[in-house]
ZAGU-845364 format. One record per atom (N, C-alpha, C): x negated, y, z. Coordinates in steps of 0.05 Angstrom, whole numbers, plus 5000, padded with zeros to 4 digits. Each point is the difference from the previous one (the first is absolute). Layout:
// ZAGU-845364
<r x="X" y="Y" z="Z"/>
...
***
This chain:
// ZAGU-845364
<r x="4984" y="4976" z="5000"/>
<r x="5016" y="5024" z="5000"/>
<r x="4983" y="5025" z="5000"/>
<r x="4976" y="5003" z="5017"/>
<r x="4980" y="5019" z="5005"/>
<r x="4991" y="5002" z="4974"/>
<r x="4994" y="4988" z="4980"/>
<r x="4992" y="4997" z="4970"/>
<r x="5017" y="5012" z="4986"/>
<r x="5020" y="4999" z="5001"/>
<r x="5019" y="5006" z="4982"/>
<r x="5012" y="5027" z="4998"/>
<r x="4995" y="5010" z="5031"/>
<r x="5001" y="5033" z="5004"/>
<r x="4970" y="5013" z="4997"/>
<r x="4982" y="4983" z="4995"/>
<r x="4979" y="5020" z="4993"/>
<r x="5001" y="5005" z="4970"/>
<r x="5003" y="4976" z="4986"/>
<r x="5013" y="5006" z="4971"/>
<r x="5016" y="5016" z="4985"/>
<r x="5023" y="5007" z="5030"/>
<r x="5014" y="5025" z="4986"/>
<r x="5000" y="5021" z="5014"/>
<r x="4975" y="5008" z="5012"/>
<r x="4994" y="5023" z="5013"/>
<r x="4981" y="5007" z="4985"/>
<r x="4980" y="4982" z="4993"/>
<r x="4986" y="5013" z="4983"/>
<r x="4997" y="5030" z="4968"/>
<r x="5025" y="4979" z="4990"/>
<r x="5004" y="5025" z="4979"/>
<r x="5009" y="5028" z="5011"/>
<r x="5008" y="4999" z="5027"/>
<r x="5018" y="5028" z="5011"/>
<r x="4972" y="5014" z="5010"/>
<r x="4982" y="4994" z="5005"/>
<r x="4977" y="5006" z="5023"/>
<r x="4982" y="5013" z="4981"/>
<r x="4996" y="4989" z="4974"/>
<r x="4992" y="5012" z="4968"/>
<r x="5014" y="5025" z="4999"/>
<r x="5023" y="4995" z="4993"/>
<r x="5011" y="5020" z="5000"/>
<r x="4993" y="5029" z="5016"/>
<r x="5008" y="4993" z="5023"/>
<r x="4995" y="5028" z="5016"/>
<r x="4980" y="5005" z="4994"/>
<r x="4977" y="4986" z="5001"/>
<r x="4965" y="5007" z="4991"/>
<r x="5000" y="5017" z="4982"/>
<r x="5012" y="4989" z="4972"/>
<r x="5000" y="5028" z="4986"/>
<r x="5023" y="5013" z="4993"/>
<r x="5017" y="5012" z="5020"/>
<r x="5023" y="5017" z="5009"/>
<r x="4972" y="5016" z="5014"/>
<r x="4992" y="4994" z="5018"/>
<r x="4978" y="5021" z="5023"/>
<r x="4978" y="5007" z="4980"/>
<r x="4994" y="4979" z="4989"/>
<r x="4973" y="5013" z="4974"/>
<r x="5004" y="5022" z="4986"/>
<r x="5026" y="4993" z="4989"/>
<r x="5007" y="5022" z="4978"/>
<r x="5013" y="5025" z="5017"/>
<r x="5012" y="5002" z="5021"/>
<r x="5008" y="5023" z="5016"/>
<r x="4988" y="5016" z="5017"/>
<r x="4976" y="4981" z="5009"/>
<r x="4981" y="5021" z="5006"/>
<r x="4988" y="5009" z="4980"/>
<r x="4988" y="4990" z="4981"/>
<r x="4990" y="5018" z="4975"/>
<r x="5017" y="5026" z="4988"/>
<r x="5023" y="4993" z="4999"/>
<r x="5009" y="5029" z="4993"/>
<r x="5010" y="5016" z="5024"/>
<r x="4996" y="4988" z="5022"/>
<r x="5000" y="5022" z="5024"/>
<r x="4967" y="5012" z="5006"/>
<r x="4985" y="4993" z="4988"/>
<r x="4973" y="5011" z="4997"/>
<r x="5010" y="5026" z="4981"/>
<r x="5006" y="4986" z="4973"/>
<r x="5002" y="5023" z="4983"/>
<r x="5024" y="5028" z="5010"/>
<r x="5018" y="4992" z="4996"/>
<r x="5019" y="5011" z="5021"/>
<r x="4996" y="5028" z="5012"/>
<r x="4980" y="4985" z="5022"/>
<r x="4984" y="5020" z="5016"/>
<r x="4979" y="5013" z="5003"/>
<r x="4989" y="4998" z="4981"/>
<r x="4985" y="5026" z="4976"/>
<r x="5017" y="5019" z="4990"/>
<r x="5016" y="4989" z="4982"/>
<r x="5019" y="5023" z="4991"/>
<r x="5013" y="5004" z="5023"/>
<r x="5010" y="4994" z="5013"/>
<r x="5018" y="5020" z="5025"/>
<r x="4983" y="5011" z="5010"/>
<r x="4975" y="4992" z="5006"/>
<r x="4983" y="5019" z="5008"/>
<r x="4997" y="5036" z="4997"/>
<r x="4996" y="4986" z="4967"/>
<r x="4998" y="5026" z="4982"/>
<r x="5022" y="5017" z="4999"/>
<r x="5021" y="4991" z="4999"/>
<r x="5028" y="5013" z="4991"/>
<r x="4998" y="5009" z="5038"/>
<r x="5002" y="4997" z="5020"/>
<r x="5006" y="5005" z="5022"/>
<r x="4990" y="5027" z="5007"/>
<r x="4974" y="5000" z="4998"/>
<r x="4972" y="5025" z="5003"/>
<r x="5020" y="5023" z="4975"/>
<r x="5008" y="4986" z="4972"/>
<r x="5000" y="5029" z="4987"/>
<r x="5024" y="5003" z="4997"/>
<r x="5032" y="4995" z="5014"/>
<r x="5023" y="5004" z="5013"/>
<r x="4999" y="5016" z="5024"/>
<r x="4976" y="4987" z="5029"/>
<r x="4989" y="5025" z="5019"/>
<r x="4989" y="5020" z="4994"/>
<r x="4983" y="4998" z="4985"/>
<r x="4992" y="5028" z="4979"/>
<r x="5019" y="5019" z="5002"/>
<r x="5017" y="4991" z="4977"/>
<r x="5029" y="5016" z="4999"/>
<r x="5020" y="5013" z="5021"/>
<r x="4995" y="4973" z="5013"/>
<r x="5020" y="5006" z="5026"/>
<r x="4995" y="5026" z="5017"/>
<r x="4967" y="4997" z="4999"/>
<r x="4995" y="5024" z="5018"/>
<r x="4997" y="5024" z="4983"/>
<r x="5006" y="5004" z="4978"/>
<r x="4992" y="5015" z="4986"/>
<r x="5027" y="5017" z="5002"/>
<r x="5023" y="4978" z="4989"/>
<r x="5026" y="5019" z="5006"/>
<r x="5013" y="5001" z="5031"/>
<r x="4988" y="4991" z="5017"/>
<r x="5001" y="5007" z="5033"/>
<r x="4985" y="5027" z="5002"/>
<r x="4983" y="5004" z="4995"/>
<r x="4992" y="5036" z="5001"/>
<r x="5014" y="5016" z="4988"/>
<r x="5003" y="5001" z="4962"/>
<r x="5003" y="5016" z="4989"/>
<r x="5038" y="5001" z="5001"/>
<r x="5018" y="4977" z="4994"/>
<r x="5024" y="5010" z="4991"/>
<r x="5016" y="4990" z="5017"/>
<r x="5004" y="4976" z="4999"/>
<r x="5018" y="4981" z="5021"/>
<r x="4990" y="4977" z="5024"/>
<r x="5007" y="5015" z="5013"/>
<r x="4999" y="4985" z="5035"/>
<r x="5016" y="4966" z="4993"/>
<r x="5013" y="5000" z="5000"/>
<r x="5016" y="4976" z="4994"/>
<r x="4993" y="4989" z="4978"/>
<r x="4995" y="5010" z="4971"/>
<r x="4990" y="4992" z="4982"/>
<r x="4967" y="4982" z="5002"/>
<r x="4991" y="5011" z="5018"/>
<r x="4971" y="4995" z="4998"/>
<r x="5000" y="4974" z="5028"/>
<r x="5015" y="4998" z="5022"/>
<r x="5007" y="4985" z="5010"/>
<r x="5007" y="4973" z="4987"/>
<r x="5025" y="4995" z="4985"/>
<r x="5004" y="4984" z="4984"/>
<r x="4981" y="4991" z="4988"/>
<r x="4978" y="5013" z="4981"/>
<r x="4979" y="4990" z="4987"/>
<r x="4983" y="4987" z="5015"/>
<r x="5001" y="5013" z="5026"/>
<r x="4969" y="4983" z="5019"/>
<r x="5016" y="4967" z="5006"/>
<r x="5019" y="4997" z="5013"/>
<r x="5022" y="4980" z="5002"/>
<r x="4996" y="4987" z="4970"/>
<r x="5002" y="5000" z="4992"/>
<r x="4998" y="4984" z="4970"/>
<r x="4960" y="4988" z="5003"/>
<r x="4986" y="5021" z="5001"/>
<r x="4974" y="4996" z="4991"/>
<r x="4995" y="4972" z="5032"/>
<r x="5009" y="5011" z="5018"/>
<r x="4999" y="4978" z="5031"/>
<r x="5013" y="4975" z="4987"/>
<r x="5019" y="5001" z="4991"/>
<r x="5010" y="4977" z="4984"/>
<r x="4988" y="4975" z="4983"/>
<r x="4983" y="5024" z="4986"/>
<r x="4982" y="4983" z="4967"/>
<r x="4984" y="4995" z="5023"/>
<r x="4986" y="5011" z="5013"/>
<r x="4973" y="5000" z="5009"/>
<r x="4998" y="4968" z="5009"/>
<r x="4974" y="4988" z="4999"/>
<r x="4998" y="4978" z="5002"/>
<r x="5004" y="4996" z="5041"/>
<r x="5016" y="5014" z="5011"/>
<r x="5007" y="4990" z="5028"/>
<r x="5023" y="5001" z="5008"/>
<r x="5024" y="5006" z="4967"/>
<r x="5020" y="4994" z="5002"/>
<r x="5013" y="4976" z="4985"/>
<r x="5005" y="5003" z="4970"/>
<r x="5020" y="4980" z="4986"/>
<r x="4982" y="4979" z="5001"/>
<r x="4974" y="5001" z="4987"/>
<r x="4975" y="4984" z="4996"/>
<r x="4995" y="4979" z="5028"/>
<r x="5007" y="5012" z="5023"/>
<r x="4996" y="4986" z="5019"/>
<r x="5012" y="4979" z="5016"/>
<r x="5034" y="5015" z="4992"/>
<r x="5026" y="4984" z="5004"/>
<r x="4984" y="4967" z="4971"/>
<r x="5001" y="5007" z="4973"/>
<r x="4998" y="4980" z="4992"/>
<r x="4973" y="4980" z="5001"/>
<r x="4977" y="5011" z="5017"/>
<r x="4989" y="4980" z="5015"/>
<r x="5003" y="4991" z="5018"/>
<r x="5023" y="5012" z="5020"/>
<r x="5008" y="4978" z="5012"/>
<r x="5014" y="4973" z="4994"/>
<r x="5016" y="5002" z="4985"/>
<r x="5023" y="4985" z="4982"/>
<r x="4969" y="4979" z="4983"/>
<r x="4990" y="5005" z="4993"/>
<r x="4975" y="4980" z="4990"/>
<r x="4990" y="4983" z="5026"/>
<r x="4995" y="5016" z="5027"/>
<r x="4988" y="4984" z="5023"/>
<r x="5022" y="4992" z="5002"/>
<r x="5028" y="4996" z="5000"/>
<r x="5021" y="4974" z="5006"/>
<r x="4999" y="4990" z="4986"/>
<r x="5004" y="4992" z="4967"/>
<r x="4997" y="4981" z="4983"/>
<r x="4974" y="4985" z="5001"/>
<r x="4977" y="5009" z="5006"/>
<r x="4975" y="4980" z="5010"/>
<r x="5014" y="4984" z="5022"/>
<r x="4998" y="5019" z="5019"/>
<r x="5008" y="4992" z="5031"/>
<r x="5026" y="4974" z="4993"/>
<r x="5017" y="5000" z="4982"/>
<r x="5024" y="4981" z="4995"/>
<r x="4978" y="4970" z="4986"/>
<r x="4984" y="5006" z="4987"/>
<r x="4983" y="4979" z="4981"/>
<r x="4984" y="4989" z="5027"/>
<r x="4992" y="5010" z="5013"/>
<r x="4975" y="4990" z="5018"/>
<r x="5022" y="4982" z="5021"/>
<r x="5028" y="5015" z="5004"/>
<r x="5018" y="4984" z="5023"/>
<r x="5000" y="4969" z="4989"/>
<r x="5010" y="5001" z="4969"/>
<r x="5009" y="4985" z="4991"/>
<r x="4970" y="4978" z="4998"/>
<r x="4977" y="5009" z="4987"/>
<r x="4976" y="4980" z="4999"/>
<r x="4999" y="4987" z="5036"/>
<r x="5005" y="5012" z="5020"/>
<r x="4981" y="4999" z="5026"/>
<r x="5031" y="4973" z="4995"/>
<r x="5025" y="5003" z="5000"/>
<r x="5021" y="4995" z="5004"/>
<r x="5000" y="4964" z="4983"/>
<r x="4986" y="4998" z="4981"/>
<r x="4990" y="4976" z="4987"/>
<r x="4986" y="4986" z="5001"/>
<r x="4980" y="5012" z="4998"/>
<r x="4972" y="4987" z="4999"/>
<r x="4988" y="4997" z="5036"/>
<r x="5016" y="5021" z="5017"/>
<r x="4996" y="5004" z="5026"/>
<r x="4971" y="4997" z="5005"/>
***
């Protein structure tokens, strides 16, 4: 029986491997560009926080906190550490 669930755990355990391969790779990339886009959105932000709109320039910083890789970018590395974290339950969970 122990055979027969490693057999069909296996293809799922592949799986996630490269579900996490490929999702952290473009959460690398990801967060470069949000990087970039974050810095030159705060740019802005503060730019129209001095000169025209208080609220306007607010909004923009809130957006740039957003891109910035310690907001959206971060939420979806977490969501990557549970899908490992689900593969590793499942290997420890089989192979024990």
């Amino acid at each position: 029986m122990r055979f027969v669930l490693k057999i069909l755990a296996a293809p799922i355990i592949v799986l996630l491997t490269l579900i996490v391969w490929i999702f952290s790779a473009l959460l690398l990339c990801s967060s470069f560009v949000f990087g970039l886009a974050s810095t030159i959105v705060g740019l802005l932000g503060i730019a129209i926080l001095i000169t025209t709109s208080v609220q306007n320039g607010i909004i923009l910083l809130v957006i740039a906190f957003l891109v910035s890789p310690v907001g959206l970018p971060m939420i979806a590395a977490w969501f990557v550490g549970q899908v490992q974290n689900l593969r590793y339950a499942i290997q420890d969970s089989v192979w024990g």
